[in-house]
C-alpha positions in Angstrom: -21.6 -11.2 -17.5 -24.0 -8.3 -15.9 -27.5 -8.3 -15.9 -29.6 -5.4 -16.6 -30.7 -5.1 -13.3 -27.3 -4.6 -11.9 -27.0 -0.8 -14.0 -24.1 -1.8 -15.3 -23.6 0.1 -18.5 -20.3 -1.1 -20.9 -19.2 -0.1 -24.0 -16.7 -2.5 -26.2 -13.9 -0.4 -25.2 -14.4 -0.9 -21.4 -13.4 -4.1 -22.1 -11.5 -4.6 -25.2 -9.7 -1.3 -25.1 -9.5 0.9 -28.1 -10.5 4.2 -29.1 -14.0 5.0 -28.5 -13.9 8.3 -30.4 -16.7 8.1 -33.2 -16.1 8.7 -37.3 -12.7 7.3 -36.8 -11.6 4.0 -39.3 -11.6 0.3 -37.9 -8.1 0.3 -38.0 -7.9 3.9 -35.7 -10.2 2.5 -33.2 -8.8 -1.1 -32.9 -5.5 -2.1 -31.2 -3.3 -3.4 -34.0 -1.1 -6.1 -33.5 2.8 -5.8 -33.8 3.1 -8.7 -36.2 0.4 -8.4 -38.4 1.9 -11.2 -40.5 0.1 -14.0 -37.7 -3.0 -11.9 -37.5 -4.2 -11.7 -41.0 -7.8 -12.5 -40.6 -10.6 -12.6 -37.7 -9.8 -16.0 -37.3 -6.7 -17.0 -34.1 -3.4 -18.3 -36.1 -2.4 -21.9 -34.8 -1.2 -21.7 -31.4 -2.1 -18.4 -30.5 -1.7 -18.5 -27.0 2.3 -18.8 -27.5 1.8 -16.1 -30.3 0.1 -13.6 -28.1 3.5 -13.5 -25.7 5.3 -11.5 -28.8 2.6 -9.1 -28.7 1.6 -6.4 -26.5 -0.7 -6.4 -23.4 -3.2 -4.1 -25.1 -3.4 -6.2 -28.4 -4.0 -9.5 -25.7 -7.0 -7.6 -24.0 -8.2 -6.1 -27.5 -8.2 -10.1 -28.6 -9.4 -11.1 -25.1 -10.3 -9.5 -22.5 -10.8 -12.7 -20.4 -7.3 -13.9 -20.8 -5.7 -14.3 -17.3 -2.5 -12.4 -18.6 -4.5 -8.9 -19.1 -8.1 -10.1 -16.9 -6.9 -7.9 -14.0 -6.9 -4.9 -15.7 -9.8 -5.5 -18.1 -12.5 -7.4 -15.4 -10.3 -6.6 -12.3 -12.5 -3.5 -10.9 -15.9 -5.7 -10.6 -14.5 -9.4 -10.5 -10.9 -9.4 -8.8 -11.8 -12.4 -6.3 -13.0 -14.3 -9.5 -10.0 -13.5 -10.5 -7.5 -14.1 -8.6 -9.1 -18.1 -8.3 -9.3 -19.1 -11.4 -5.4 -17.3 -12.1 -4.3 -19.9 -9.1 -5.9 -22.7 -10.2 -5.6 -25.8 -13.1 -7.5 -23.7 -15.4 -4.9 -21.0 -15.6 -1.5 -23.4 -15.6 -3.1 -26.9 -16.7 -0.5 -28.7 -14.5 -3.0 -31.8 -14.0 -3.6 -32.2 -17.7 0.2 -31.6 -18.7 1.2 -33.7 -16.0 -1.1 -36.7 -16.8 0.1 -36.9 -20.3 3.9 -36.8 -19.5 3.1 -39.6 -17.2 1.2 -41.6 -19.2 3.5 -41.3 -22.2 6.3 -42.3 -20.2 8.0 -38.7 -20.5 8.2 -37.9 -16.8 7.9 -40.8 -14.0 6.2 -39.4 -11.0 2.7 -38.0 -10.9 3.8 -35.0 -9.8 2.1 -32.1 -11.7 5.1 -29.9 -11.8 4.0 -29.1 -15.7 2.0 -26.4 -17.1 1.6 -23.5 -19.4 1.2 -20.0 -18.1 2.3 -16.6 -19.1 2.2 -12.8 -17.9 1.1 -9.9 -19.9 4.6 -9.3 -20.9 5.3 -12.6 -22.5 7.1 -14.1 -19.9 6.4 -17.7 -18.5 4.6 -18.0 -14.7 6.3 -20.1 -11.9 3.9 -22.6 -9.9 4.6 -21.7 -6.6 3.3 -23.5 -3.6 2.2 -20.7 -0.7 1.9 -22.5 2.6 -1.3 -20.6 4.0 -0.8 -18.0 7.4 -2.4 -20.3 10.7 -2.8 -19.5 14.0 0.2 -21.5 15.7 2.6 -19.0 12.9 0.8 -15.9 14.8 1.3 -17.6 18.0 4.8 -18.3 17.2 5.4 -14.7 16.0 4.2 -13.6 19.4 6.3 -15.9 21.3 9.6 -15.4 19.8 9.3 -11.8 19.2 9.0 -11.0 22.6 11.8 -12.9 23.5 14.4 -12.4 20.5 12.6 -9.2 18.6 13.4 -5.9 18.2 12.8 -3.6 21.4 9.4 -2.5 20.2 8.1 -5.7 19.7 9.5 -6.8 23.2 7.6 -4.1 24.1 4.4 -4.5 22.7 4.5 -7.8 22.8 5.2 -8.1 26.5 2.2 -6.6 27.6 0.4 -9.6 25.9 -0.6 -11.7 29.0 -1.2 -15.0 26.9 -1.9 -15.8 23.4 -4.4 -19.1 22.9 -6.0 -20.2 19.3 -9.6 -19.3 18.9 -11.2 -22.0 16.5 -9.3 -22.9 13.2 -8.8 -19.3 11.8 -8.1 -16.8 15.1 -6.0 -15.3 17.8 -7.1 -14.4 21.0 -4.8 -12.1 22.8 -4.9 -11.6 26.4 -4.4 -8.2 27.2 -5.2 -8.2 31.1 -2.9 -5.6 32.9 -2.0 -4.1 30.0 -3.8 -0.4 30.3 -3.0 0.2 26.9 -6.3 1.1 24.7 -3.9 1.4 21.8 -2.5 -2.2 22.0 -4.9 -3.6 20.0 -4.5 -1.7 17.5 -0.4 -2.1 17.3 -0.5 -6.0 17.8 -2.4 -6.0 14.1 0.1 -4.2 12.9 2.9 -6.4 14.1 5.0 -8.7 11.5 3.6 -12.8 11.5 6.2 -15.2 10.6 6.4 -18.6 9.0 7.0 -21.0 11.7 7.8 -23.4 9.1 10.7 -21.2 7.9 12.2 -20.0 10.9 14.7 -21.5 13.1 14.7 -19.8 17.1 17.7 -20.9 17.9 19.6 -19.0 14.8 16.9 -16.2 14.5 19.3 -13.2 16.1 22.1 -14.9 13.5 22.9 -12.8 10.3 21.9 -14.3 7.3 21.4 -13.8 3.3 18.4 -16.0 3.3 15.6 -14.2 1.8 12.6 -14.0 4.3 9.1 -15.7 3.2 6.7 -13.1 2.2 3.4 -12.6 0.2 4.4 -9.1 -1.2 4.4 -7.9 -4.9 8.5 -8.6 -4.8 10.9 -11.5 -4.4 14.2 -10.8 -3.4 16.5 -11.7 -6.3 19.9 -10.4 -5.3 22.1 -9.1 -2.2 25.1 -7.4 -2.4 26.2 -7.4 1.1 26.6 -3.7 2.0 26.0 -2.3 -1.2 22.7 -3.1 -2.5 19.4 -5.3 -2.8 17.6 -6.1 -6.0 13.9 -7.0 -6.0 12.1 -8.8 -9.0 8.5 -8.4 -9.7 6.6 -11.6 -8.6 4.4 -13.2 -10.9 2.4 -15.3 -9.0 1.6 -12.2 -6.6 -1.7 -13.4 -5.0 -3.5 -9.6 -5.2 -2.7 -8.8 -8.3 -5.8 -8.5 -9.9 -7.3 -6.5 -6.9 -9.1 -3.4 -7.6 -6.6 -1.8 -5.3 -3.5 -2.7 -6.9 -4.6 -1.2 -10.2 -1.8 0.7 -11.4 0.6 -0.1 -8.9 3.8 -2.4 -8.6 4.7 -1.8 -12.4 8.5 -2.3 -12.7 9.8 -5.6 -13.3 12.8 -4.8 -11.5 13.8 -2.2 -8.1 17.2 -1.7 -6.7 17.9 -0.4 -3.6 21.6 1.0 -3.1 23.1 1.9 -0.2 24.8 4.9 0.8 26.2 5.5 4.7 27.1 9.2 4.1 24.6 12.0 3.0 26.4 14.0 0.9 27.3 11.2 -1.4 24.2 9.8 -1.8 23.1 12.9 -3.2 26.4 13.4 -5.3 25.3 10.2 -6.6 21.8 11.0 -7.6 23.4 14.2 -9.6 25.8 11.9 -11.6 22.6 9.8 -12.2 23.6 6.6 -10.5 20.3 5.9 -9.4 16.9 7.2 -10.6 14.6 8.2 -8.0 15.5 10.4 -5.1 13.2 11.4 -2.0 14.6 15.0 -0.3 13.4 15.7 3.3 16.4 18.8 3.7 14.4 21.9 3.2 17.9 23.6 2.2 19.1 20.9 -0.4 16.2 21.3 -1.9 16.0 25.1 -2.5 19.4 25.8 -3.2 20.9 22.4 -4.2 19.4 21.0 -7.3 20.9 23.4 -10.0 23.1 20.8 -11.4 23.7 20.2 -15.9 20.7 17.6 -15.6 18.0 20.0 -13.4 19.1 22.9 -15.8 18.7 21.2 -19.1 15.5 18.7 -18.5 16.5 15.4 -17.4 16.0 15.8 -13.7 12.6 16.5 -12.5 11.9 18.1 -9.1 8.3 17.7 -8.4 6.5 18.4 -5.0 4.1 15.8 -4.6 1.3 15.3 -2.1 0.0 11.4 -1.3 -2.8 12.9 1.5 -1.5 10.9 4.2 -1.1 12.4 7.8 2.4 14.2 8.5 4.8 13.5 10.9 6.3 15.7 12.9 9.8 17.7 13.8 10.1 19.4 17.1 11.0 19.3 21.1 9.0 16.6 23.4 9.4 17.4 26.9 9.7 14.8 29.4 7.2 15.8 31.9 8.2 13.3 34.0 11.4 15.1 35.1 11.3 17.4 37.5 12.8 20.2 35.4 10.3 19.8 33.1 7.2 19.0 35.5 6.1 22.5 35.9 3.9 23.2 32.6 4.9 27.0 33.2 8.3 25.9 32.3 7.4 24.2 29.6 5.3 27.1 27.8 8.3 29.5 28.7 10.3 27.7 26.7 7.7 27.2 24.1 7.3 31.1 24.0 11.5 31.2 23.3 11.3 29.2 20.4 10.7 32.0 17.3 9.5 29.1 15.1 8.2 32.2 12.3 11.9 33.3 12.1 14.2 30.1 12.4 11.4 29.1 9.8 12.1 31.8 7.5 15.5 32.5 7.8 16.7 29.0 7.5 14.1 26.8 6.3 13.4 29.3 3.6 9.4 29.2 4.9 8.8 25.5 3.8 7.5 24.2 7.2 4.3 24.5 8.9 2.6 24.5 12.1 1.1 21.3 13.1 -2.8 21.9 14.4 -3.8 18.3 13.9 -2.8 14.5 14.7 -3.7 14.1 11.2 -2.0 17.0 9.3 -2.3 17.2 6.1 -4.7 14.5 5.5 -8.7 14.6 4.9 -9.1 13.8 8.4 -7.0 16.5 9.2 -10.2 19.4 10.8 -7.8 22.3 9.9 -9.6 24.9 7.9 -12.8 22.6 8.1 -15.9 22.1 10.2 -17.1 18.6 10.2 -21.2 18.1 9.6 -21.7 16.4 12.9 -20.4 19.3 14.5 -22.1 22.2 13.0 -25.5 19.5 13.5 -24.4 19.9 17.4 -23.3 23.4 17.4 -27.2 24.1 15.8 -29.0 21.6 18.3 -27.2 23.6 21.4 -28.3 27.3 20.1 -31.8 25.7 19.0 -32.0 24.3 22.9 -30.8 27.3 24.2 -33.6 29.4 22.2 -35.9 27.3 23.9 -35.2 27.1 26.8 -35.0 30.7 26.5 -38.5 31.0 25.0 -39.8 28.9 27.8 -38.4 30.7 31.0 -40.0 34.1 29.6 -43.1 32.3 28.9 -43.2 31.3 32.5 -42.0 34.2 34.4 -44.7 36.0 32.5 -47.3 33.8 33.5 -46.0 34.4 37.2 -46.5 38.1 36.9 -42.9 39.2 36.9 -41.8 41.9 35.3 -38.0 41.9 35.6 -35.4 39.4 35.8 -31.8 39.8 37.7 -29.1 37.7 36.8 
């Protein structure tokens, strides 16, 4: 699988799992099966693909690392695109080869390979899904009847879009003449694409409980109109076995409950009617979570930071009133606002000044000075030393003893 030249350096256990600690006994190091009454030798019992679904996803890789229902996680990190095309095709399901012999043995009359054998780590049998790949004409179409029917940002954004024409079999081109917007670009990547094949114009603005066509980690298994929407983990999720997906999208199952008044939704969290809880009140959290469950251990309140940039709380001014055109008026009113002591006296000290776009995040310069600008910051003084060095070198040679500035 690697070459020497590629300094690739694996142990068994980088693979196979297992502890790699030394002086311990085979069975210490190996991953043991949960019924050892099938795995009695070195040798696979009969059928041990359908076996390996009653054991666990460690005991899978330990046996094989290469099988598709634990190859993310064991050969993910170097060989994810290898991956991912062999889990979608025949050599993962079989569907041609079941198929064939249902038809031939007169056990299913079309040939139609709907048939095929595939698990996931847990056991639990893979659905053959069909995706219908993203085109041009469904960006196209996106663009046409968002602006149109969307929601007012994409009217927005998408209004300043001149004309949209397909570029070859594969792109967009977006003409963005008139638009003086240098950030548009960057916002029309960002903006949703939807199935053309899937979505009715005239009825788009109607409410429905259809769920939407996606490529995400989740499927939509269940609304409850105004109360809640559950999520099941899909399967067949195309990037699963991408490097970056590694350790993520985990649960087999996420609700979302709704809740149209504050104070019950956090009533709710304390009775422990749902399990994870985000808290952006400053107050709440200081001097509300001192409830049976915080006190004794079952609650956990945990600060943590993800590194991305912050957003921010505070007053805009709209300069482009006439109250608020004179920037005199604006730093006055700036200058009124004791930030330090609304901070401390009823934020209890927990926000912080912005200095940066990117607050909070490595590309945040607060507290830092980036190389390139301590290079420039040393290339100025060593030009100005120079230039320095030369002048006095001239006037010298020009028989001038003093300089006035």
């Amino acid at each position: 699988m690697h070459k020497a030249e590629q300094n690739v350096v694996l142990g068994c256990t980088d693979c196979h799992g297992g502890n790699p600690a030394r002086h311990l006994q085979k069975e210490q190091a190996h991953i043991l099966p949960k019924n050892k009454q099938f795995w009695n030798s070195s040798a696979n019992p009969p059928n041990s693909n359908a076996w390996l679904n009653h054991e666990s996803p460690e005991f899978i890789r330990f046996i094989n690392p290469g099988d598709l229902r634990v190859a993310g996680q064991s050969c993910g990190l170097c060989h994810g695109e290898i991956i991912h095309n062999v889990d979608h095709s025949m050599m993962n399901h079989g569907a041609m080869l079941w198929g064939a012999a249902l038809y031939n043995n007169g056990a299913y009359p079309e040939k139609n390979y709907r048939f095929g054998q595939a698990y996931a780590a847990d056991g639990s049998p893979l659905k053959l899904i069909n995706y219908t790949p993203v085109t041009p004409q469904d960006v196209i179409f996106s663009w046409d009847l968002l602006r149109q029917k969307g929601r007012p940002n994409h009217r927005s954004y998408y209004g300043k879009v001149a004309k949209a024409e397909q570029v070859g079999e594969r792109g967009v081109r977006f003409d963005l003449s008139g638009a003086d917007d240098r950030e548009l670009p960057l916002i029309l990547a960002l903006m949703p694409v939807l199935a053309k094949h899937a979505v009715d114009p005239a009825r788009f603005e109607e409410t429905t409980f259809t769920a939407p066509v996606g490529s995400g980690p989740y499927l939509v298994n269940d609304v409850d109109p105004g109360k809640s929407v559950t999520l099941v983990r899909n399967r067949a999720y195309w990037g699963e076995g991408l490097a970056v997906n590694r350790g993520m999208w985990n649960f087999d199952e996420v609700r979302f409950e709704f809740y149209r008044d504050a104070n019950v939704h956090f009533d709710a969290f304390k009775r422990g009617l749902y399990d994870v809880r985000e808290e952006t009140d400053p107050t709440r959290w200081k001097t509300g979570y001192d409830f049976p469950a915080a006190r004794d251990g079952r609650m956990i309140a945990e600060a943590l930071p993800n590194g991305q940039p912050k957003g921010m709380e505070g007053f805009v001014f709209n300069a482009r009133r006439p109250l608020f055109a004179d920037v005199r008026v604006r730093e006055a009113l700036a200058m009124l606002f004791d930030f330090e002591w609304i901070n401390r006296n009823y934020f209890f000290d927990l926000y912080h000044r912005t200095a940066s776009y990117f607050e909070g995040s490595e590309l945040s310069a607060r507290g830092r000075q980036h190389p390139i600008w301590r290079g420039l910051v040393l290339a100025a003084l060593a030009g100005l030393c120079l230039e320095v060095w030369l002048t006095r070198r001239l006037v010298r040679g020009r028989g001038i003893a003093d300089i006035g500035a």
